[in-house]
C-alpha positions in Angstrom: -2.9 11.3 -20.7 0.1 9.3 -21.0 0.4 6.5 -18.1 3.0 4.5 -16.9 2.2 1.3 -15.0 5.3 -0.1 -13.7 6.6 -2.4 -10.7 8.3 -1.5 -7.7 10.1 -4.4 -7.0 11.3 -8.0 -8.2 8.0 -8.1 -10.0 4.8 -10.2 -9.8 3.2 -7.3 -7.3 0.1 -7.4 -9.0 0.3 -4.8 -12.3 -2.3 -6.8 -14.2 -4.9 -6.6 -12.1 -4.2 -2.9 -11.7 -4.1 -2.4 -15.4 -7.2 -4.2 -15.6 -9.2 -2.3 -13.3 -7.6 1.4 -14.6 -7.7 0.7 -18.2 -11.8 1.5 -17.7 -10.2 5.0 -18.6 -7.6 4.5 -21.2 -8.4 4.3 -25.1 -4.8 2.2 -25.4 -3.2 -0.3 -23.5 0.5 -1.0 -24.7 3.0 -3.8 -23.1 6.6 -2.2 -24.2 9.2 -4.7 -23.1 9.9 -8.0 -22.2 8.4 -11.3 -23.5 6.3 -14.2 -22.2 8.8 -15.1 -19.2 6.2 -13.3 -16.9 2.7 -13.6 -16.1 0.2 -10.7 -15.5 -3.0 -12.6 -13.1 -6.6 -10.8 -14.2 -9.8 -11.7 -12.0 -13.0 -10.2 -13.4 -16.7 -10.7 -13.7 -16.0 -13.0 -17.0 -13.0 -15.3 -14.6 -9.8 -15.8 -13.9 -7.2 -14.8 -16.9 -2.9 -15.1 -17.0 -1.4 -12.9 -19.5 1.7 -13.6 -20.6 2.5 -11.4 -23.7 -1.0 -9.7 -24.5 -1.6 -6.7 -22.3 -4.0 -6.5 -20.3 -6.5 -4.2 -21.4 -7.3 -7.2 -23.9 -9.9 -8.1 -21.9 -12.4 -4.7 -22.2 -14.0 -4.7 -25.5 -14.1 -0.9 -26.1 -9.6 -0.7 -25.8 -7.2 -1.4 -28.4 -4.1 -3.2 -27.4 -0.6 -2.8 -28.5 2.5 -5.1 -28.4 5.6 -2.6 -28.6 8.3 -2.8 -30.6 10.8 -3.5 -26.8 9.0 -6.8 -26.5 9.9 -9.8 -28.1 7.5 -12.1 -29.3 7.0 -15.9 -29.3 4.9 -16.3 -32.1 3.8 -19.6 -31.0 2.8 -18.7 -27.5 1.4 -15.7 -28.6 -0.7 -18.1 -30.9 -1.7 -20.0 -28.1 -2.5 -17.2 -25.5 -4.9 -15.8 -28.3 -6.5 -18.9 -28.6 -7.0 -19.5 -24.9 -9.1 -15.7 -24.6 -10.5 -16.7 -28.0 -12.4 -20.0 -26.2 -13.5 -17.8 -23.0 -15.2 -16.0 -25.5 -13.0 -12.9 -25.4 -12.3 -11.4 -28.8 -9.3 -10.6 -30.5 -9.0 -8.4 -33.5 -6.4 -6.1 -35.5 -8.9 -3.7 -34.7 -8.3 -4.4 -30.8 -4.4 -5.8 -31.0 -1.5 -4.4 -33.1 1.8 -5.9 -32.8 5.1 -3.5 -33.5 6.8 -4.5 -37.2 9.6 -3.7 -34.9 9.6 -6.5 -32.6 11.7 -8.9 -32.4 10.5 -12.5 -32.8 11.2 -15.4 -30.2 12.4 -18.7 -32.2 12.9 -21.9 -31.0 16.8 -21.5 -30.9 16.4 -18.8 -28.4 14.7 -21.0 -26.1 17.1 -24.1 -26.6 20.1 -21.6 -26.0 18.7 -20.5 -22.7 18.4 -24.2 -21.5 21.9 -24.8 -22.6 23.3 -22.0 -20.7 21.4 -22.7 -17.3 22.3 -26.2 -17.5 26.1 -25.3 -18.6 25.9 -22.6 -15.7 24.8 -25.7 -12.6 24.7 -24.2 -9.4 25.4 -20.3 -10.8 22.5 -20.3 -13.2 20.5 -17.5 -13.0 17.0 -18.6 -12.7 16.0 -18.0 -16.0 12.6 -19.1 -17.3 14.0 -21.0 -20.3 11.7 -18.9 -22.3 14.6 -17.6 -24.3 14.5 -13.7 -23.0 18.6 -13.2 -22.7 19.1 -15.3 -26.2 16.9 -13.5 -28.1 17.7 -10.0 -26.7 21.3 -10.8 -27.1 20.8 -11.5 -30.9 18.7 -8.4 -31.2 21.9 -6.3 -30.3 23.8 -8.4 -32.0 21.7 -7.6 -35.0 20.7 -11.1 -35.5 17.4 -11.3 -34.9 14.0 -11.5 -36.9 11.6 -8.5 -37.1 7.9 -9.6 -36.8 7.6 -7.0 -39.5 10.0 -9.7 -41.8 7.0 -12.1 -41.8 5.0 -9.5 -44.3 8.5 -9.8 -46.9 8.6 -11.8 -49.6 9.3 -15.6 -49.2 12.4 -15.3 -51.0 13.6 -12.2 -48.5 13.1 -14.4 -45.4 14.6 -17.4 -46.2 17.9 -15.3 -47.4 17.6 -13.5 -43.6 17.1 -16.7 -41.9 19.8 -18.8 -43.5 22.0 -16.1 -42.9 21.2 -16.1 -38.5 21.0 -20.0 -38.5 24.3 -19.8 -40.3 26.0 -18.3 -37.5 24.0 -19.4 -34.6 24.9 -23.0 -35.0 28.6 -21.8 -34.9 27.5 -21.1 -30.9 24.9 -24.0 -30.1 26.2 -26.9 -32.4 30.4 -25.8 -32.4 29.9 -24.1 -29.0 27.2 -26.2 -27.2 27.7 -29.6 -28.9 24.6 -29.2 -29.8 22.7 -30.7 -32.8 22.7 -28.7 -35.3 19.6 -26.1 -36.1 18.1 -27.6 -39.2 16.4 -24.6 -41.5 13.4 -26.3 -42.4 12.3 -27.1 -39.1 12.4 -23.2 -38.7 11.2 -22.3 -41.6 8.3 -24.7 -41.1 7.6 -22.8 -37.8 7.8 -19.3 -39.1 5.2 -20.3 -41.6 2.7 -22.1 -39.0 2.8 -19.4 -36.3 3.5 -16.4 -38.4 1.2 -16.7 -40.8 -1.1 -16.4 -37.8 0.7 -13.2 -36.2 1.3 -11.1 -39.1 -2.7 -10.2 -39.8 -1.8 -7.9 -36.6 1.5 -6.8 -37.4 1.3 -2.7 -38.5 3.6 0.5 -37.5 2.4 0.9 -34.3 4.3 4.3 -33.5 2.8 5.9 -36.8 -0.7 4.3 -35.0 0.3 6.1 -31.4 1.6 9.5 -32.4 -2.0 9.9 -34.4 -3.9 8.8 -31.0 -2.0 11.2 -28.9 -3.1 14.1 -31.7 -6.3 12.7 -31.2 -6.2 13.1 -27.1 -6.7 9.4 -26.3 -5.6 8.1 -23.0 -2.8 6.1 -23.6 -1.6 3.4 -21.2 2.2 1.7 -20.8 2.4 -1.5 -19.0 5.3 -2.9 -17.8 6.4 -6.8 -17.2 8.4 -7.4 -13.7 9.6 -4.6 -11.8 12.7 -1.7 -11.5 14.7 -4.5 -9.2 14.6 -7.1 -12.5 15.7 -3.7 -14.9 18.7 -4.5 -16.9 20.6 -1.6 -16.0 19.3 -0.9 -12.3 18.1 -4.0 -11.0 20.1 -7.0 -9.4 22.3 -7.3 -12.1 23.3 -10.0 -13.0 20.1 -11.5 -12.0 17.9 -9.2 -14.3 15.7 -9.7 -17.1 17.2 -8.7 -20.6 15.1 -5.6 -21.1 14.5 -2.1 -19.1 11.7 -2.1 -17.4 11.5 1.0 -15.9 8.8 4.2 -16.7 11.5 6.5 -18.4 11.5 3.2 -21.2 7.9 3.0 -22.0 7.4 5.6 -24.6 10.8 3.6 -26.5 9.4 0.4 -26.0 5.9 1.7 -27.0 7.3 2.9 -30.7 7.1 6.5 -29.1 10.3 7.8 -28.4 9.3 11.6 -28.9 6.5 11.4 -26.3 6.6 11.7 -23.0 5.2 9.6 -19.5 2.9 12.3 -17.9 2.0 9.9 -14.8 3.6 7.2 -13.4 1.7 4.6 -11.2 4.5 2.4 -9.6 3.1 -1.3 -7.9 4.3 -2.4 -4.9 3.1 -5.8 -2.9 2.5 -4.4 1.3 5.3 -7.6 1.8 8.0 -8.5 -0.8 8.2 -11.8 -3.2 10.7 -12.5 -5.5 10.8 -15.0 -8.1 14.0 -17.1 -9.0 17.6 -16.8 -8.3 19.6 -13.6 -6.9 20.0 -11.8 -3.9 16.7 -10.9 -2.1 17.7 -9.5 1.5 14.3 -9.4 3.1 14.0 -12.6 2.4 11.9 -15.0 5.3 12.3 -19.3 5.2 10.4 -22.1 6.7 6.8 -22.4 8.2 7.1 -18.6 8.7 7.5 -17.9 4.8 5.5 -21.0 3.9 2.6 -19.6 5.9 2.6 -15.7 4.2 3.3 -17.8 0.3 0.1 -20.1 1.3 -1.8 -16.9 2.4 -0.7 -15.0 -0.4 -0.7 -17.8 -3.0 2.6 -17.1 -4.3 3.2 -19.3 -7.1 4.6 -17.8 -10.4 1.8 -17.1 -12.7 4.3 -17.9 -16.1 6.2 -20.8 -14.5 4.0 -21.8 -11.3 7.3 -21.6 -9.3 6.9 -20.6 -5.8 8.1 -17.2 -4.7 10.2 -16.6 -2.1 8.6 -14.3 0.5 9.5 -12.0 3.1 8.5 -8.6 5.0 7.7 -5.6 3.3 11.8 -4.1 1.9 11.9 -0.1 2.9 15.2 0.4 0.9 15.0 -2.1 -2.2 11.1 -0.2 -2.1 12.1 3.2 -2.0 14.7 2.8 -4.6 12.2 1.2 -6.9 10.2 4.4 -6.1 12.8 6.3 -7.3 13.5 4.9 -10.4 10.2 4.6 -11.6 9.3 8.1 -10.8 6.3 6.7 -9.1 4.2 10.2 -8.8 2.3 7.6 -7.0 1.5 3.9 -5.6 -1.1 1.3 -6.0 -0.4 -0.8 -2.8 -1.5 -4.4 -3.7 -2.3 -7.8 -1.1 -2.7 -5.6 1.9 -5.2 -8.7 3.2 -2.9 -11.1 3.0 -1.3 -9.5 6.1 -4.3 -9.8 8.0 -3.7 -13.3 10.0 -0.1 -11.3 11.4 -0.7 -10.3 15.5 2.7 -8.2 14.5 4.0 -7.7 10.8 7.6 -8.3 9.7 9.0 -4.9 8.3 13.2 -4.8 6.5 13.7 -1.9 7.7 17.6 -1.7 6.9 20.4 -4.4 5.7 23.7 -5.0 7.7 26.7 -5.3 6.4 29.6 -6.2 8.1 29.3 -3.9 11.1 27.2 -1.2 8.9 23.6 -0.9 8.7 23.1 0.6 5.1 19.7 2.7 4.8 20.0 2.7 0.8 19.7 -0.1 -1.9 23.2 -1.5 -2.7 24.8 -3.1 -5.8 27.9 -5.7 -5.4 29.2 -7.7 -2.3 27.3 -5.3 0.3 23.7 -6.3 -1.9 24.5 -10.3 -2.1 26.3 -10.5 1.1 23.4 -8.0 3.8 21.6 -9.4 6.5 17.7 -8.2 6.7 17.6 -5.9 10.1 13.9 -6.3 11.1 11.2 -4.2 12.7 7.4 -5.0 13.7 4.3 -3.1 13.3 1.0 -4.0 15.2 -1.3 -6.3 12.7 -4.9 -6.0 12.7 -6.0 -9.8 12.6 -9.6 -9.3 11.0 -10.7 -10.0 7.5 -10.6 -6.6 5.8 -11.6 -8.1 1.8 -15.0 -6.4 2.1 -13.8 -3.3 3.2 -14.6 -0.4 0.5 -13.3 2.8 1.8 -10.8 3.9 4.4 -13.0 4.2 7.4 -13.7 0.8 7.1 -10.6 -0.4 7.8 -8.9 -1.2 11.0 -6.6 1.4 12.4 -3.5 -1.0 12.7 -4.1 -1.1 8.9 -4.7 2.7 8.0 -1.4 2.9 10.0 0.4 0.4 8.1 -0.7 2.3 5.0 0.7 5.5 6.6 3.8 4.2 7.9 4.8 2.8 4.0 3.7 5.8 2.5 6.2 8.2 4.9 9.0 5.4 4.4 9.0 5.3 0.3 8.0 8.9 0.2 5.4 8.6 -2.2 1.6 8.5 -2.0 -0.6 5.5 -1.8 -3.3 6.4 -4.3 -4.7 3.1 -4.4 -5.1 -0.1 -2.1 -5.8 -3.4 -3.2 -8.2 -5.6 -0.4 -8.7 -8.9 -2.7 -8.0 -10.4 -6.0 -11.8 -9.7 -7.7 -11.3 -6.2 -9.9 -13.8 -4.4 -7.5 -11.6 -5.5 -4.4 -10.1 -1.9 -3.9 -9.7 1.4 -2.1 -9.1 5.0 -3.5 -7.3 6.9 -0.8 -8.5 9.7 0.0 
């Protein structure tokens, strides 16, 4: 079986925890895009774990884990985020993690270009992490960037490839920027210290895929943010730099000629969004401060707060649609509990139009949330362990998202702890 687990909307709704708990029956877990701007949040019997570039099947001894060659890697966090696990006494292998020779590698340029840019950008930045995501995609289709599979060349080969990319990346950040100058040792000094490190897990990972689907192993995509953050579909121009969409995983993974044979899509029962861009369904002051308190909504990469607001029928079912969600895991359905009536976007107007489908453009940045409210339950519901047990203003809320996305709620989350959760029936 060949799984998609993928996010519905703007991200953080919770895919690591759901990875965590379903990876119990995949053989292979494999991140396939992105890089360490986000942060997958695990809670198990061994603690509390943020993943920002290993996936999260890293933390069940019997599944091997796969960094694709779509993501691009910081070798130094990457170094770092091992050696964290390492401590809790979780361990890390080539036998349990294999990292694509395709990937591109994160340098410290990347990073230092992204800083430049949102600080050259003021008031129009667009909320970037200042991990160095856009940078380092933009060299790779530029053709500029370095392979991790580069750090198993010869000495010699490297330093030519190097020169060559700082070369002409100081022509943008010192010429460009006015910027100091990227001196070579400094990187080549870097590649040595973290790559020597990374490369003892660097293999072709597709060759390594293909054979396991042969094999019938249950093989498991996971995906960083969500369809809204998707380069091509999301809220372009306030995007990540990679697709992060279902129909991408098998590219991402190494796989191109196999295909996703079910696709779990995440979605939050209210909406956050982290960083800059429009986000209709958005809710301010002691009315959003009170669901981002409830909810703890504080980036798990950056620890920035998210913005909240009621659960987003149309930017929802669009992100149903283009993850192919066959169906949903519906995460933080406690959080609502304290609401005597729950805050539910129902449609965005613009200008004297209510629109009933996801925009791009002016109508997306410049629509007004129209709102509607569904009876709350106000009772703790984190103990509750099947669907009788929960309230009926609950069961209906389930209901009532599952008709408006048009897409069945497989799964719903009642807590944070890995056993916290409800198959639907």
């Amino acid at each position: 079986m060949l799984t998609a687990i993928t996010g519905i909307n703007w991200g953080d709704e919770g895919k690591g925890r759901m990875v965590d708990l379903l990876s119990e029956d995949y053989d292979i877990v494999v991140r396939y895009q992105g890089g360490n701007n986000a942060g997958h949040t695990v809670v198990n019997e061994r603690g509390k774990f943020i993943l920002n570039l290993l996936p999260s099947g890293i933390l069940r001894t019997d599944v091997v884990n796969i960094i694709g060659n779509g993501v691009v890697v910081d070798i130094k966090h990457l170094c770092e985020e091992m050696g964290k696990l390492i401590s809790a006494g979780i361990e890390i292998t080539p036998d349990n993690l294999k990292i694509s020779d395709r990937a591109i590698i994160v340098m410290p340029y990347h990073v230092k270009q992204d800083c430049l840019e949102e600080e050259r950008l003021s008031d129009a930045k667009y909320g970037s992490t200042k991990r160095g995501i856009a940078p380092v995609y933009g060299d790779k289709y530029m053709k500029k960037g370095l392979r991790m599979g580069e750090l198993l060349d010869s000495e010699e080969s490297l330093k030519e490839r190097l020169k060559g990319i700082i070369e002409w990346k100081n022509l943008m950040l010192a010429d460009g920027y006015g910027d100091s100058p990227i001196e070579f040792d400094q990187m080549w000094s870097y590649l040595k210290e973290y790559g020597d490190v990374a490369k003892k897990f660097v293999c072709d990972t597709g060759l390594y895929l293909n054979q396991a689907n042969k094999e019938g192993k249950n093989i498991m995509f996971e995906a960083q943010l969500g369809a809204l953050r998707d380069i091509d579909f999301g809220i372009y121009p306030f995007t990540s730099s990679s697709s992060s969409i279902a129909a991408y995983a098998p590219i991402g993974a190494g796989v191109p000629n196999l295909k996703v044979e079910r696709s779990i899509g995440i979605m939050k029962a209210y909406s956050t969004c982290v960083g800059e861009g429009p986000f209709t369904a958005e809710m301010f002051g002691d009315e959003a401060e009170q669901l981002r308190k409830a909810g703890n909504e504080y980036g798990a990469a950056t620890g920035r707060p998210r913005r909240v607001g009621g659960f987003d029928v149309l930017a929802s079912r669009y992100g149903v649609r283009c993850q192919g969600a066959d169906e949903i895991a519906l995460t933080k359905l406690d959080v609502l509990s304290y609401f005597e009536e729950i805050p539910v976007c129902v449609g965005y107007k613009f200008d004297d139009t209510v629109l009933d489908e996801f925009p791009i453009g002016e109508k997306l940045f410049k629509a007004q949330p129209v709102y509607e409210y569904k009876k709350g339950w106000m009772k703790d519901i984190s103990n509750c362990k099947t669907l009788e047990e929960l309230p009926k203003e609950a069961i209906d809320y389930i209901k009532y998202i599952e008709k408006v996305v048009d897409c069945k709620i497989t799964y719903v989350s009642v807590g944070a702890e890995r056993e916290q959760y409800i198959v639907m029936p």
